[in-house]
C-alpha positions as CSV (number, residue, x, y, z in Angstrom):
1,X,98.5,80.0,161.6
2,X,102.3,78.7,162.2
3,X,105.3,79.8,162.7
4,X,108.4,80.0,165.1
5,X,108.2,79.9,169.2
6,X,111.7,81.8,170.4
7,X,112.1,80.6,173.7
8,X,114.8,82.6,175.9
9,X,116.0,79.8,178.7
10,X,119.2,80.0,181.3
11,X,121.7,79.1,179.4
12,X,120.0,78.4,175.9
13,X,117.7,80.0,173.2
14,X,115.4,77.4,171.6
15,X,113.6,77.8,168.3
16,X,110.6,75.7,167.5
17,X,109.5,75.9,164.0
18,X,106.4,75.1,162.8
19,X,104.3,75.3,165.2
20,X,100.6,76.7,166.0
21,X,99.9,79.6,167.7
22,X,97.9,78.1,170.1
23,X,101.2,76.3,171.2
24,X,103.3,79.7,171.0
25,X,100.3,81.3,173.6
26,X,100.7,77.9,175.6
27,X,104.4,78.0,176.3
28,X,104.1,82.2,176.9
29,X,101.4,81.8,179.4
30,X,103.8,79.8,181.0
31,X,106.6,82.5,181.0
32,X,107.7,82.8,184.6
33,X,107.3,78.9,185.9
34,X,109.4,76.7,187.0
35,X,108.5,74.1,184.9
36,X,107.1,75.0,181.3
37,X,106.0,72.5,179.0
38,X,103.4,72.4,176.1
39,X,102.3,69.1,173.6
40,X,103.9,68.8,170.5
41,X,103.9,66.0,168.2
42,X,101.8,64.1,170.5
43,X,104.6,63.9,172.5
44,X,104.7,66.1,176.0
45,X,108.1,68.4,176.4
46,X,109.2,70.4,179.5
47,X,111.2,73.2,178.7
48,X,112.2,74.2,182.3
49,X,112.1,77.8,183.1
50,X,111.7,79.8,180.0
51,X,111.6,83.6,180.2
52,X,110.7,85.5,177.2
53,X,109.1,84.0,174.7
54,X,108.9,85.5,170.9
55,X,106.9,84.6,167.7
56,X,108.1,84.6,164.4
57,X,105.4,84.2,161.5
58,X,106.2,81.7,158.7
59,X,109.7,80.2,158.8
60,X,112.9,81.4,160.1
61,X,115.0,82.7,156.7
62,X,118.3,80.6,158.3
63,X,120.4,82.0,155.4
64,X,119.1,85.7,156.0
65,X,119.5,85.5,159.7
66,X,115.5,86.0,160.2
């Protein structure tokens, strides 16, 4: 299943889209660290501290606002 991780940082909200659950439980596990950081594209990415974390099903309707 895919969908959208809504990550809640300090001073920014990141949406990754299209990405597996498995990732989304990855980076929520992580909720809380220092450091969070998860593989995606074959490519390792730190977030810093991210504090919550959402999932969206399916893709983000930009023009609907959800």
């Amino acid at each position: 299943m895919k969908g959208t991780a809504i990550l809640f940082q300090e001073k920014r909200i990141t949406f990754i889209e299209d990405v597996d659950l498995s990732v989304y439980k990855e980076i929520k596990d992580q909720c809380g660290c220092n450091q969070c950081s998860c593989k995606l594209n074959d490519k390792v990415v730190s977030f810093g501290s991210v504090s919550p974390v959402f999932w969206h099903e399916d893709e983000v309707d930009w023009d609907y606002g959800y």
